[in-house]
VOKOL-646078 format. One record per residue (C-alpha): x, y, z; residue in three letters. Coordinates in Angstrom, 3 decimals, padded with zeros to 6 digits, m for minus. Layout:
BEGIN
+----------+----------+----------+------+
!       xx !       yy !       zz ! rest !
+----------+----------+----------+------+
!        X !        Y !        Z !  ALA !
...
+----------+----------+----------+------+
REM end
This chain:
BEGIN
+----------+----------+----------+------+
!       xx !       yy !       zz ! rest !
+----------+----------+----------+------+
! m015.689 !  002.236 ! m000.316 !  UNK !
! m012.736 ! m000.442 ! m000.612 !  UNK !
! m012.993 ! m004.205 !  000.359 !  UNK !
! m009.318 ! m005.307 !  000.505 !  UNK !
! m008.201 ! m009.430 !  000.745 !  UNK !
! m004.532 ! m009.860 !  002.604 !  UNK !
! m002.413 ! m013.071 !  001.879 !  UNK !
!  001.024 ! m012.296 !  003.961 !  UNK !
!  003.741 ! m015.293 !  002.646 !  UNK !
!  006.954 ! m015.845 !  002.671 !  UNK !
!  008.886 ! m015.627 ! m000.300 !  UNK !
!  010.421 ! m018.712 ! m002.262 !  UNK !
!  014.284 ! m018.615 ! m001.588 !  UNK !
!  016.552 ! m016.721 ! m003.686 !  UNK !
!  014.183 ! m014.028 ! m003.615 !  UNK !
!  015.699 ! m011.865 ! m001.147 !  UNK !
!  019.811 ! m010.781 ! m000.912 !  UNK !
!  021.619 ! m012.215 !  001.748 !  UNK !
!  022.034 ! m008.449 !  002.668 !  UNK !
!  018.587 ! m008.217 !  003.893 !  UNK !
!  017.854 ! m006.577 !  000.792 !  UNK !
!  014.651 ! m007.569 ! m001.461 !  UNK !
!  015.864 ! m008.180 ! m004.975 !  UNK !
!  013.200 ! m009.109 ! m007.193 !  UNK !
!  012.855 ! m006.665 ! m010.017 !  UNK !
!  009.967 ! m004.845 ! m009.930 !  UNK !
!  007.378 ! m004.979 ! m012.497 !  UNK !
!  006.962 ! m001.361 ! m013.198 !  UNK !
!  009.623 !  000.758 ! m011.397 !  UNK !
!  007.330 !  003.880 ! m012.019 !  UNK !
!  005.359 !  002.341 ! m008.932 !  UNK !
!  007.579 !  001.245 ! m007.039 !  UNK !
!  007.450 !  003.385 ! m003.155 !  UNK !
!  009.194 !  003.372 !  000.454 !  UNK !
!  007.168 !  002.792 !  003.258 !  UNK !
!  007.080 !  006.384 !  004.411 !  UNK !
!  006.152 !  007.732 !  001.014 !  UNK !
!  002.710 !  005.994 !  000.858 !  UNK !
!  000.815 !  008.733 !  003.364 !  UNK !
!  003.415 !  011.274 !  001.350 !  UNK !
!  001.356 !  010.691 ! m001.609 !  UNK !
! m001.815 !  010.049 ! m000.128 !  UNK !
! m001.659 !  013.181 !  001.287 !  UNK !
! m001.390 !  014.826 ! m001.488 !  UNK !
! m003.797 !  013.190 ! m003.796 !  UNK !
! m006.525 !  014.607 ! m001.171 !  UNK !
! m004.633 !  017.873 ! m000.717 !  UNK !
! m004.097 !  017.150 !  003.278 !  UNK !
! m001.048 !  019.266 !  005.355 !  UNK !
!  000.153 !  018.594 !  008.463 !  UNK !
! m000.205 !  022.710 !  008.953 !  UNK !
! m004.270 !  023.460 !  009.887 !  UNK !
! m003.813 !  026.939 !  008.047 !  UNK !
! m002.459 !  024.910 !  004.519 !  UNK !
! m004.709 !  022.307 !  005.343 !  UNK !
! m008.443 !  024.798 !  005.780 !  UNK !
! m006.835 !  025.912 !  001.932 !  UNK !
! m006.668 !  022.748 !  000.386 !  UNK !
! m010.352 !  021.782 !  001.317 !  UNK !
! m011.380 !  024.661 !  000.148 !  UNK !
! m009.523 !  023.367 ! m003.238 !  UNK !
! m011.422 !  020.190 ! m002.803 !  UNK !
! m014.643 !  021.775 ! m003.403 !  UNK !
! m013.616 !  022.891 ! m006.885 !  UNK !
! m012.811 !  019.460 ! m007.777 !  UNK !
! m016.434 !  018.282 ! m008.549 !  UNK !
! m016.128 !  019.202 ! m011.915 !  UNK !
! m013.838 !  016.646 ! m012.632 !  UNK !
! m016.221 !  013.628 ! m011.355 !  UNK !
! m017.732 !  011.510 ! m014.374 !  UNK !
! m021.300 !  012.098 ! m014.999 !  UNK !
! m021.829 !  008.459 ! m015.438 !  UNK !
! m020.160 !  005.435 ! m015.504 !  UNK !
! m019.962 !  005.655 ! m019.804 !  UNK !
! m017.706 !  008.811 ! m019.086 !  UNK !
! m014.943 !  006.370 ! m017.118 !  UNK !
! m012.107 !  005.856 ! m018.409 !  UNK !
! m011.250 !  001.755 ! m018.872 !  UNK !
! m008.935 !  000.162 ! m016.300 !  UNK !
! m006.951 ! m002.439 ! m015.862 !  UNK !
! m005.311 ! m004.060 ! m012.793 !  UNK !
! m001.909 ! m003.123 ! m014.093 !  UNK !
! m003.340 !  000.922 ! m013.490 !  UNK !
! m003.052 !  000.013 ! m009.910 !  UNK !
! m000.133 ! m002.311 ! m009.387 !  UNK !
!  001.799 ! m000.645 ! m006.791 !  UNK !
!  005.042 ! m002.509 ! m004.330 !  UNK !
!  006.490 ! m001.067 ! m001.596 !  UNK !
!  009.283 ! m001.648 !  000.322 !  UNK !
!  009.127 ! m001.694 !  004.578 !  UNK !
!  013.035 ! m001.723 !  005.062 !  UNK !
!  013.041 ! m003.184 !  008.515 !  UNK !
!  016.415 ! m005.003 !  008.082 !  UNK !
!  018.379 ! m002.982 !  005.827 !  UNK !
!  017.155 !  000.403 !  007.959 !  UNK !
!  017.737 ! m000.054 !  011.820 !  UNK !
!  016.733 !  003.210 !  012.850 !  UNK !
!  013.100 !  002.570 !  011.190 !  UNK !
!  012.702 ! m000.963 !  012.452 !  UNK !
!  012.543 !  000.930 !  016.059 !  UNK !
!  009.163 !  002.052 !  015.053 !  UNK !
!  007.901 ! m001.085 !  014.190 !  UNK !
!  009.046 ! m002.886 !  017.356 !  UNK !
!  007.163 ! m004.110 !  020.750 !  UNK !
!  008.897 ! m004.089 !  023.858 !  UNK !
!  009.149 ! m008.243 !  023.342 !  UNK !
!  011.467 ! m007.102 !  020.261 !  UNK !
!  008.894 ! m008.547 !  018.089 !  UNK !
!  007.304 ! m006.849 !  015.089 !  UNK !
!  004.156 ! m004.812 !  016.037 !  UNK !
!  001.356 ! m006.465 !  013.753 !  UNK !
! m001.067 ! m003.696 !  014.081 !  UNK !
!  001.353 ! m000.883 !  012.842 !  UNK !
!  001.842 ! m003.559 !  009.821 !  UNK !
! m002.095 ! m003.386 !  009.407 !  UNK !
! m002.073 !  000.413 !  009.308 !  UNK !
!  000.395 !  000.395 !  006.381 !  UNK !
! m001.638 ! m001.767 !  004.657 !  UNK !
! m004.293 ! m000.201 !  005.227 !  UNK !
! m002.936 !  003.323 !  004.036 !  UNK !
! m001.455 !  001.501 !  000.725 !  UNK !
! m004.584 ! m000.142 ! m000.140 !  UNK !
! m006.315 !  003.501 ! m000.263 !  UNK !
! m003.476 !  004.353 ! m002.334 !  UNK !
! m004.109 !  002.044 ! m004.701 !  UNK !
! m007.856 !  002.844 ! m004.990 !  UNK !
! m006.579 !  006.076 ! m005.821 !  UNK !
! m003.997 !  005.032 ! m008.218 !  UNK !
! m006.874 !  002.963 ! m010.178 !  UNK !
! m009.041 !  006.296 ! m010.284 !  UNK !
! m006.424 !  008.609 ! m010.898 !  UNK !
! m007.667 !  011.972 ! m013.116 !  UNK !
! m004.361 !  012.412 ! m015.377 !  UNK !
! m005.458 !  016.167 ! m015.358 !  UNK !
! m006.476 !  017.026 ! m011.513 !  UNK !
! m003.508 !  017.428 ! m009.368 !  UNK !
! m005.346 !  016.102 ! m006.604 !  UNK !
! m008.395 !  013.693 ! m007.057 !  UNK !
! m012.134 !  014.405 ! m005.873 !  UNK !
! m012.869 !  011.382 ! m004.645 !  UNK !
! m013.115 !  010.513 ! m000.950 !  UNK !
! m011.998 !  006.644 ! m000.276 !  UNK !
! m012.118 !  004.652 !  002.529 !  UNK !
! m011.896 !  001.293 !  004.075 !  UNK !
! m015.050 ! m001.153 !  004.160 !  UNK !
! m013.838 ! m004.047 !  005.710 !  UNK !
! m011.237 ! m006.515 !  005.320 !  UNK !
! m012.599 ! m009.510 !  003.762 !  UNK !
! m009.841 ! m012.247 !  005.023 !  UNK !
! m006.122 ! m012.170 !  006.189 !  UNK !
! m004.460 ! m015.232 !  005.526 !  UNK !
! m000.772 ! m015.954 !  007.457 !  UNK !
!  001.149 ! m018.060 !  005.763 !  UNK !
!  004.238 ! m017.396 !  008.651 !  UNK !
!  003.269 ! m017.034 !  012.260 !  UNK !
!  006.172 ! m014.229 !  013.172 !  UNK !
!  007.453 ! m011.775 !  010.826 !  UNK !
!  011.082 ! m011.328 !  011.154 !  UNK !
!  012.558 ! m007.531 !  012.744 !  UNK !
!  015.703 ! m008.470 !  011.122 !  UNK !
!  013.904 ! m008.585 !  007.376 !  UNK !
!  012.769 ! m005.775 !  004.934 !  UNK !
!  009.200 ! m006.959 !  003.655 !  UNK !
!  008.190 ! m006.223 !  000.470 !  UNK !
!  003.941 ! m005.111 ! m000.422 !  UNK !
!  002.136 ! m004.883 ! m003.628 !  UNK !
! m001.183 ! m004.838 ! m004.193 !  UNK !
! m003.879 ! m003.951 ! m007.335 !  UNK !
! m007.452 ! m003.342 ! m007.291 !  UNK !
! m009.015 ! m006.620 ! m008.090 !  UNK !
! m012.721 ! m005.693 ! m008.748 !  UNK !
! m014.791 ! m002.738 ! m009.404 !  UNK !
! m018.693 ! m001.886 ! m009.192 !  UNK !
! m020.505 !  001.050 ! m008.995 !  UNK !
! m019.630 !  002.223 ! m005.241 !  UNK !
! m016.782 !  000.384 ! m004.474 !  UNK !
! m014.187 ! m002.051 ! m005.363 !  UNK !
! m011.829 ! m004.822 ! m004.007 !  UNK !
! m008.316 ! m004.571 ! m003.604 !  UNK !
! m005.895 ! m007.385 ! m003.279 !  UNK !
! m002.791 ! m007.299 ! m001.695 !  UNK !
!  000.337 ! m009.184 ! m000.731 !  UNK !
!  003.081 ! m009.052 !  002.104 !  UNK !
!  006.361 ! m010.884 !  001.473 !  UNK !
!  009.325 ! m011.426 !  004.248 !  UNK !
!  011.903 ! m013.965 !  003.380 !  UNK !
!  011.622 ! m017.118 !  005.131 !  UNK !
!  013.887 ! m017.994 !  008.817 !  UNK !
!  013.708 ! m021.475 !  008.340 !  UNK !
!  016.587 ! m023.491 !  006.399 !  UNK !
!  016.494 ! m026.617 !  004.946 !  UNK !
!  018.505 ! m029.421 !  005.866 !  UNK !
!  019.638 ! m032.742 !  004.117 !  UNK !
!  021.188 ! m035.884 !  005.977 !  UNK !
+----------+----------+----------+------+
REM end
């Protein structure tokens, strides 16, 4: 299970390019994704297709997988939040044919599409934490507990903006653990001097 906390900011100026584009290096480019490759790689850490035929195959993979669970929590590896530091990029203003998908008829963002991506990147990132350097796929089955807190730092997101993500797992027990993650759009307002 995964207990995830959401702060969604804007960022400090200077942060993003004039162009729409986010500029702030990343800290490890390694894991560093686009929007659509987040279910890409979820699906095949847990050896899911989009074809039923592939798909029937690759859970009856998952059943060999067992062997690569721990036998007790000695046999884990040790962690740190930097295993699991992962940013993605939602181009919504550099990429006008994916903002579409992200729109309301209002030409507003659609908040619960935004709340499925998080939600698919914070499993990714319990993966990420677990990951079995010698499994191509991982025998673990995660999902969402509950979302502890959202807070909104900006009442609108912008359509016109690419938003940036990261997150890292925050805190581990035996059953589950918390992940913590962050959504960043550049701010609309501008500040003016007399």
């Amino acid at each position: 299970m995964r207990r995830a906390a959401l702060r969604l900011c804007t960022l400090s100026k200077g942060l993003l390019a004039p162009s729409r584009g986010l500029t702030q290096e990343p800290q490890n480019p390694e894991n560093v994704f686009h929007i659509r490759e987040v279910r890409d790689k979820l699906r095949e850490i847990v050896g899911a297709s989009t074809n039923w035929r592939d798909h029937v195959k690759a859970m009856e993979e998952r059943k060999l997988l067992h062997s690569f669970l721990a036998k007790s929590q000695k046999g884990l590896p040790p962690r740190t939040m930097k295993d699991s530091y992962i940013e993605v990029f939602l181009p919504l203003g550099s990429q006008p044919e994916l903002r579409e998908k992200y729109l309301t008829v209002q030409n507003t963002v659609r908040f619960g599409r935004i709340l499925e991506d998080l939600d698919s990147l914070g499993v990714l990132i319990c993966y990420m934490h677990n990951k079995i350097h010698s499994a191509k796929m991982s025998p673990l089955s995660i999902v969402t507990a509950l979302v502890d807190k959202i807070d909104m730092c900006k009442k609108n997101l912008s359509p016109e903006q690419d938003i940036k993500f990261s997150g890292h797992v925050s805190w581990v027990g035996k059953t589950s653990m918390e992940v913590k993650m962050h959504m960043f759009q550049s701010s609309l307002c501008k500040s003016t001097h007399s």
